[in-house]
C-alpha positions in Angstrom: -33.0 -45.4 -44.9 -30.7 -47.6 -46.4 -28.5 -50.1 -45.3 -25.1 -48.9 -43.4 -21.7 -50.8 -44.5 -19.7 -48.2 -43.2 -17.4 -49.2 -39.7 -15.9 -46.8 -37.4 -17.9 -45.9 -33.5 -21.0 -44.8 -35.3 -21.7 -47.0 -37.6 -25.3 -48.0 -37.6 -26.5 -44.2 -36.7 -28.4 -42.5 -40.1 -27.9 -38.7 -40.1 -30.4 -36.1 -42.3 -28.7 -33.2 -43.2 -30.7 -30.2 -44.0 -27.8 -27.5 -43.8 -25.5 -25.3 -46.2 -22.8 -23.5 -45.9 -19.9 -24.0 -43.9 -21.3 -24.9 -40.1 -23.5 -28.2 -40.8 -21.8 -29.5 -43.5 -18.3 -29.9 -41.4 -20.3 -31.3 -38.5 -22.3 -34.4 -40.6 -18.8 -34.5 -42.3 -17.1 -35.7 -38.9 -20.2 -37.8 -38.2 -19.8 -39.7 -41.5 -16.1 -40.1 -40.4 -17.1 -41.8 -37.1 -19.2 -44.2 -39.8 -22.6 -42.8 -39.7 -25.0 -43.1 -42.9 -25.3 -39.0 -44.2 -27.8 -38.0 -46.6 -27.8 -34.7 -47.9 -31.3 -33.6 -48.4 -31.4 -30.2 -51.1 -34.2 -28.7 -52.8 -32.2 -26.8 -55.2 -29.8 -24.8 -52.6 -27.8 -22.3 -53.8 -24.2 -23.7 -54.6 -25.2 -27.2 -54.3 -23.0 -29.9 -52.6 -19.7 -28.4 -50.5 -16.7 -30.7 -52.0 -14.7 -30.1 -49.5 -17.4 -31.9 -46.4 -18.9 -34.4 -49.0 -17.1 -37.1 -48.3 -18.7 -40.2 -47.5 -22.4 -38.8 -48.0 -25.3 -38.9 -50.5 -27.3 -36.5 -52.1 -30.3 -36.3 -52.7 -33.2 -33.7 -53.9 -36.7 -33.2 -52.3 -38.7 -30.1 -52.8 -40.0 -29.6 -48.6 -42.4 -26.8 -49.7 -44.5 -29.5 -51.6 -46.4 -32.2 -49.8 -44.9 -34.9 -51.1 -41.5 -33.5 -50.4 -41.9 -33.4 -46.6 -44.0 -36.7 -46.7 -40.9 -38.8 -48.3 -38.4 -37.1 -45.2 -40.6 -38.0 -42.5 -40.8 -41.2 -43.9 -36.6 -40.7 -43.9 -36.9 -39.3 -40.5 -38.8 -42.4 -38.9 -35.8 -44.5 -38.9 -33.1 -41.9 -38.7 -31.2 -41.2 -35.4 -30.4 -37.4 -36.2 -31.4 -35.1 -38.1 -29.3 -31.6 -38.4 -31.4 -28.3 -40.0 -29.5 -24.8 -40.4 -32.6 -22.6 -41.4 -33.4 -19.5 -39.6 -36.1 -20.1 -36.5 -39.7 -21.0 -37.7 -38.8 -22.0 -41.1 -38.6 -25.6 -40.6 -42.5 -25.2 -38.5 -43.5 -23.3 -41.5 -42.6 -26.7 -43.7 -44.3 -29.0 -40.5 -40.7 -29.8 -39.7 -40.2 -28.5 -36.7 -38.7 -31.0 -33.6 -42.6 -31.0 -32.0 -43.6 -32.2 -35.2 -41.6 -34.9 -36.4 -40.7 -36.4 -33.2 -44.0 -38.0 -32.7 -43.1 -40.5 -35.7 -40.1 -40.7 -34.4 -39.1 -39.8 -30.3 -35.5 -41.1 -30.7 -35.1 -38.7 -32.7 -32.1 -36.4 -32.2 -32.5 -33.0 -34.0 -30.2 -30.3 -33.9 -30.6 -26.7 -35.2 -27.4 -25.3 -36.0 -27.5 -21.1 -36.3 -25.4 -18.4 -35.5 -28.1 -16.5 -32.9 -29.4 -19.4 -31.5 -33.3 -20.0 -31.9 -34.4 -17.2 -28.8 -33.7 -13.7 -28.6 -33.8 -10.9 -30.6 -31.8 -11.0 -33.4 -32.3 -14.8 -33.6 -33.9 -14.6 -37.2 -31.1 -12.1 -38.1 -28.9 -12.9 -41.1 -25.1 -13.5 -40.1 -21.6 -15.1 -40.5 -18.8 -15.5 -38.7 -17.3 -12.5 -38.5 -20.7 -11.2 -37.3 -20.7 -14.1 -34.5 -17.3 -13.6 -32.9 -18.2 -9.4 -33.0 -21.1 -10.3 -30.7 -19.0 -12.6 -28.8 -16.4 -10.7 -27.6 -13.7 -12.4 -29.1 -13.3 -10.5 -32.4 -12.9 -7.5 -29.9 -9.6 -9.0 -28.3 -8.0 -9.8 -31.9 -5.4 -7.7 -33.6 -3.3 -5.1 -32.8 -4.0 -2.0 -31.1 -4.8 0.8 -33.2 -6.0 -1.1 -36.0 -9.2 -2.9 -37.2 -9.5 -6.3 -35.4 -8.3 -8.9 -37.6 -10.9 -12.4 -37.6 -9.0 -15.6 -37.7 -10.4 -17.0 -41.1 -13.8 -18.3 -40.3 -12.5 -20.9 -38.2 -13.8 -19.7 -34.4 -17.6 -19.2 -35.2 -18.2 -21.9 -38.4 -16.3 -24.7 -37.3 -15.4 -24.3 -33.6 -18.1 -22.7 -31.8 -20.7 -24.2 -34.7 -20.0 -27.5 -35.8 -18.0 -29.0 -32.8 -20.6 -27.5 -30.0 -23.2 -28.9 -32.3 -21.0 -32.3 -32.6 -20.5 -32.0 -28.9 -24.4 -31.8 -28.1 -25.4 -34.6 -30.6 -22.8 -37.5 -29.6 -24.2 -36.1 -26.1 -28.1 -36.6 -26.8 -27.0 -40.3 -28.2 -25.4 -41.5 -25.0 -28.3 -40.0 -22.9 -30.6 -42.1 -25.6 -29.0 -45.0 -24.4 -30.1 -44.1 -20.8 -34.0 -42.8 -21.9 -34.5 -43.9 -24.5 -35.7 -40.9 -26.3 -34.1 -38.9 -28.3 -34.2 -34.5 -27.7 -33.7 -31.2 -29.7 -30.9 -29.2 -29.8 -30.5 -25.7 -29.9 -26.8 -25.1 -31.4 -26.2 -21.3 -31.8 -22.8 -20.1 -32.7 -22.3 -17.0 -30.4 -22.8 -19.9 -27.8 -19.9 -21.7 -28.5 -18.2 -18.8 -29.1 -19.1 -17.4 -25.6 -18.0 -20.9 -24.0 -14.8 -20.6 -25.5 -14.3 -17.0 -23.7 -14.3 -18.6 -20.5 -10.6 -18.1 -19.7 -10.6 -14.8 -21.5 -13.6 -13.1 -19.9 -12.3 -12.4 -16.3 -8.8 -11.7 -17.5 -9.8 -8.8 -20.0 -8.9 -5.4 -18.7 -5.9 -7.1 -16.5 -2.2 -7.1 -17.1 -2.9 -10.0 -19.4 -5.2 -9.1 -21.3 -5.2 -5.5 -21.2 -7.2 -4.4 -24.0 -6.8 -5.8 -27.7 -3.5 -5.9 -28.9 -1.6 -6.2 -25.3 -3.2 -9.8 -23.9 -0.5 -12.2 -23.0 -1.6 -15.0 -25.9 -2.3 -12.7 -28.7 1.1 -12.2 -29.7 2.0 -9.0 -27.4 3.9 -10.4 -25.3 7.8 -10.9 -26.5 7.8 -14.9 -25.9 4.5 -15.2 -27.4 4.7 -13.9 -31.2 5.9 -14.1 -34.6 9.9 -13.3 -35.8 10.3 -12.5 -39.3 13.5 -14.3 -40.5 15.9 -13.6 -43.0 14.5 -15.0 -45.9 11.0 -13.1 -45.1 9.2 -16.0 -43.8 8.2 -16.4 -40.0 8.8 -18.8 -36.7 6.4 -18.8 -33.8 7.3 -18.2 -30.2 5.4 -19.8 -27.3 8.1 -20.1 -24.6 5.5 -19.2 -21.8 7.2 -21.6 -19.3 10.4 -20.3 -17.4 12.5 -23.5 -18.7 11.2 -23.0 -22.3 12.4 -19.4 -22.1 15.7 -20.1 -20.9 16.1 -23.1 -24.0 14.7 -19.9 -26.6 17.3 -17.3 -25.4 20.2 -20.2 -25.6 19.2 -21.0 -28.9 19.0 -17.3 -30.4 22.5 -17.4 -29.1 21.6 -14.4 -26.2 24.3 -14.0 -23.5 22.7 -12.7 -20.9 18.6 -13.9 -20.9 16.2 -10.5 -20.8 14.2 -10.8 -17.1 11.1 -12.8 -18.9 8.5 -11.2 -16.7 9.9 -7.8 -16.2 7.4 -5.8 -18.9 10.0 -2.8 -18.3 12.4 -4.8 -20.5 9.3 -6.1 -23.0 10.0 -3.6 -25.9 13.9 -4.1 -25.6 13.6 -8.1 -25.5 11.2 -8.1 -28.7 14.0 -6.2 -30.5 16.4 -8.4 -29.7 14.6 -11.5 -30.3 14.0 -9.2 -34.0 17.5 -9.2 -34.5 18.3 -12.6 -33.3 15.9 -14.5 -35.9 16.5 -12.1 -38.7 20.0 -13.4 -38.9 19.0 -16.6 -40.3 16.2 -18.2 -42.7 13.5 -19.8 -41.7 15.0 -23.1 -42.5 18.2 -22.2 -40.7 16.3 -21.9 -37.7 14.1 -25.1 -37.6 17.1 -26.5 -37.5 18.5 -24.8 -34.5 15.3 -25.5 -32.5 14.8 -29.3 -34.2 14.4 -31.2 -31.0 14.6 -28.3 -28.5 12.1 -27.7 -25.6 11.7 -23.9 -26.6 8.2 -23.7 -27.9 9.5 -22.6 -31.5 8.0 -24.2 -34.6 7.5 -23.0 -38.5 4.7 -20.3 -39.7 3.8 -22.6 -42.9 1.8 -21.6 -45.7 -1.4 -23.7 -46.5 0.8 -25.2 -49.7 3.9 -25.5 -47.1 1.9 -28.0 -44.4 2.2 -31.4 -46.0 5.5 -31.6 -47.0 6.3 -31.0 -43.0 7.7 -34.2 -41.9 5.2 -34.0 -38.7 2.3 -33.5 -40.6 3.4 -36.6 -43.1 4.1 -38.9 -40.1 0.4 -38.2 -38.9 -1.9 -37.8 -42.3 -2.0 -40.5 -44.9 -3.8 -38.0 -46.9 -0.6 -35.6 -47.8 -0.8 -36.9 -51.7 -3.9 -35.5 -52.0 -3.9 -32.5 -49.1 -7.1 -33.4 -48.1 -7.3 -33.3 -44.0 -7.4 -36.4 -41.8 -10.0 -37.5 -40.0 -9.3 -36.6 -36.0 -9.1 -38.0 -33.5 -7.3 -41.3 -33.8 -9.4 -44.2 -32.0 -7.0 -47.3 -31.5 -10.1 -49.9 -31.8 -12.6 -48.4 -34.1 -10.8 -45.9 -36.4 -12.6 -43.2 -38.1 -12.3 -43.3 -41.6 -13.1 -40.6 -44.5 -15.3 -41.8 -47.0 -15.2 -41.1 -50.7 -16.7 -38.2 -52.6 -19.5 -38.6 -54.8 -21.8 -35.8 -55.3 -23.7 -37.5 -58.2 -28.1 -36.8 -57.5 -28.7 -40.0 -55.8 -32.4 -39.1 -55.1 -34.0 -42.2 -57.3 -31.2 -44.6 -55.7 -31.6 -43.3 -51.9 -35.4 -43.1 -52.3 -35.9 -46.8 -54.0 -33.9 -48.6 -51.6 -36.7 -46.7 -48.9 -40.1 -48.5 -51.1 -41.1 -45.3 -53.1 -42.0 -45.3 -56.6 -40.5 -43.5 -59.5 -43.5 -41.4 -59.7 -43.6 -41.2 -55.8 -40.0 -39.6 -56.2 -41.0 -37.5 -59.2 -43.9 -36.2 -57.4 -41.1 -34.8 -54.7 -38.7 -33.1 -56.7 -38.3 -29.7 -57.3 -40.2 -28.3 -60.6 -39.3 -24.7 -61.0 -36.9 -24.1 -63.7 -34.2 -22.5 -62.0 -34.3 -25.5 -59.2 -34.6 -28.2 -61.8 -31.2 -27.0 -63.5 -29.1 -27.6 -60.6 -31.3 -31.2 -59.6 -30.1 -32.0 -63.7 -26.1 -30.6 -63.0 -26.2 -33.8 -60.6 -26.0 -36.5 -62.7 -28.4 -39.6 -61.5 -27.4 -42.8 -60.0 -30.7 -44.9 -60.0 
């Protein structure tokens, strides 16, 4: 692969991605962050290139069902740290793809399947998204309130949580072992894992007094110090005064006289009520004044169009001009940085700089119609 100029902790590391969607995207996303080289690799996928996780990548088009498609990426994968692959279990063997395969031209090699079932089991080959994962999980069963339908938390628990940070989590993993070994490993990322993992303080709770069933669990908004308050303008402020002191500082500040007992759940239904009429005395903006600076656990319910104009969030993105997020965490010696987006068909450029010839490349490329059209919609950088 190409040269790397980028900086930040992983600079020098060359990622393949072979994902779509959501899940894989976000996680080479944060590894290009870190300053690791990603190419895309499509053959015409559905949708193309995800603007939103294309920064600081390059694209480029092979067609893997063709022999000269999957000879040019294990010529890519020969001096490539990682490689990351969403397709369902024993497509990538089916192509000669698979971890066994490739990692005997390459056993530093660090390839991670990222899928919602995992690779094992039976519903492994079994079409899903999020919503799907968290059901099987468990945690979709704990959200919502009681009597109604559970409600999933956008697609942010299965996707991007239990997806692409487990899958994150197991790759920078495999590269310190590598460092150790010397060889590189295969890693079986499944969603409903991650999701599982994240259970662990829920699991033995569930059926208790705090987590009683869904709708009555002490951090999905049940409890009276642990919700939402309309105010009077309509809009919302959060409550998370778990802590006695934080309690105390929340009752002063509604202006209560006498503070409700906090864990007495006899009083729960007449504390909510009050703490009703308390915030619906004043807007939204009224109140994040009252609580500026206060140790009550009370903050804003923003909008998605509301969060950069927050003073908070504008002291800690340098991205609020163009609302595009940060990258996180902040590292005080080798700072991650977000590269620039350009989704242009680099195939000719990526695959040059590698030795091959044009008709090498040609030879590659996708050549049904339907295919071809989207490879043309990227304009070429040679």
């Amino acid at each position: 692969m190409m040269k790397n100029t980028k900086t930040g902790p992983l600079a020098g590391i060359k990622v393949l991605d072979l994902t779509g969607n959501a899940p894989g995207p976000y996680c080479t996303m944060l590894l290009a962050d870190m300053g690791a080289e990603v190419i895309v690799v499509g053959g015409g996928r559905a949708g193309g290139p995800v603007s939103t996780f294309s920064p600081g990548k390059r694209f480029v088009t092979l067609d893997l069902k063709s022999p000269a498609g999957t000879k040019i990426l294990k010529e890519m994968i020969k001096t490539t740290d990682i490689l990351i692959e969403g397709y369902r279990p024993g497509v990538m063997k089916r192509l000669g793809l698979d971890y066994a395969t490739v990692s005997e031209v390459n056993s530093r090699l660090i390839y991670c399947s990222l899928t919602g079932y995992g690779q094992t089991g039976p519903m492994a080959s079994d079409a899903g998204h999020d919503i799907n994962y968290i059901a099987l999980s468990g945690v979709l069963g704990s959200l919502g309130p009681s009597g109604e339908p559970p409600l999933p938390p956008l697609n942010l628990v299965a996707d991007f949580a239990g997806g692409s940070l487990f899958a994150l989590n197991g790759i920078l993993s495999a590269l310190y072992e590598r460092e150790k070994s010397g060889q590189g490993q295969y890693i079986d990322a499944a969603m409903i894992d991650g999701c599982l993992s994240m259970m662990a303080m829920h699991f033995p709770i569930w059926g208790t007094p705090f987590m009683a069933e869904r709708g009555q669990n002490f951090t999905g908004g049940h409890f009276p110090f642990y919700r939402c308050y309309q105010c009077s303008d309509g809009k919302y402020m959060s409550v998370g005064a778990i802590e006695p002191h934080f309690y105390a500082s929340l009752c002063a500040k509604l202006g209560l006289g006498d503070v409700p007992e906090q864990m007495n759940t006899a009083l729960w239904e007449s504390t909510a009520k009050q703490f009703e009429a308390a915030f619906k005395t004043r807007t939204r903006s009224e109140w994040e004044q009252i609580f500026d600076g206060s140790d009550a656990c009370v903050a804003p319910v923003l909008t998605p169009d509301e969060v950069w104009a927050h003073p908070q969030i504008q002291a800690r993105c340098q991205s609020v001009q163009d609302r595009s997020v940060p990258p996180a965490p902040a590292l005080s010696r080798s700072p991650l940085n977000r590269g620039e987006v350009d989704e242009s068909n680099q195939t000719y450029a990526v695959l040059h700089e590698l030795g091959f010839t044009d008709e090498e490349i040609a030879a590659a490329m996708p050549k049904n119609s339907a295919e071809m059209e989207m490879v043309q919609a990227w304009p070429q950088k040679v």
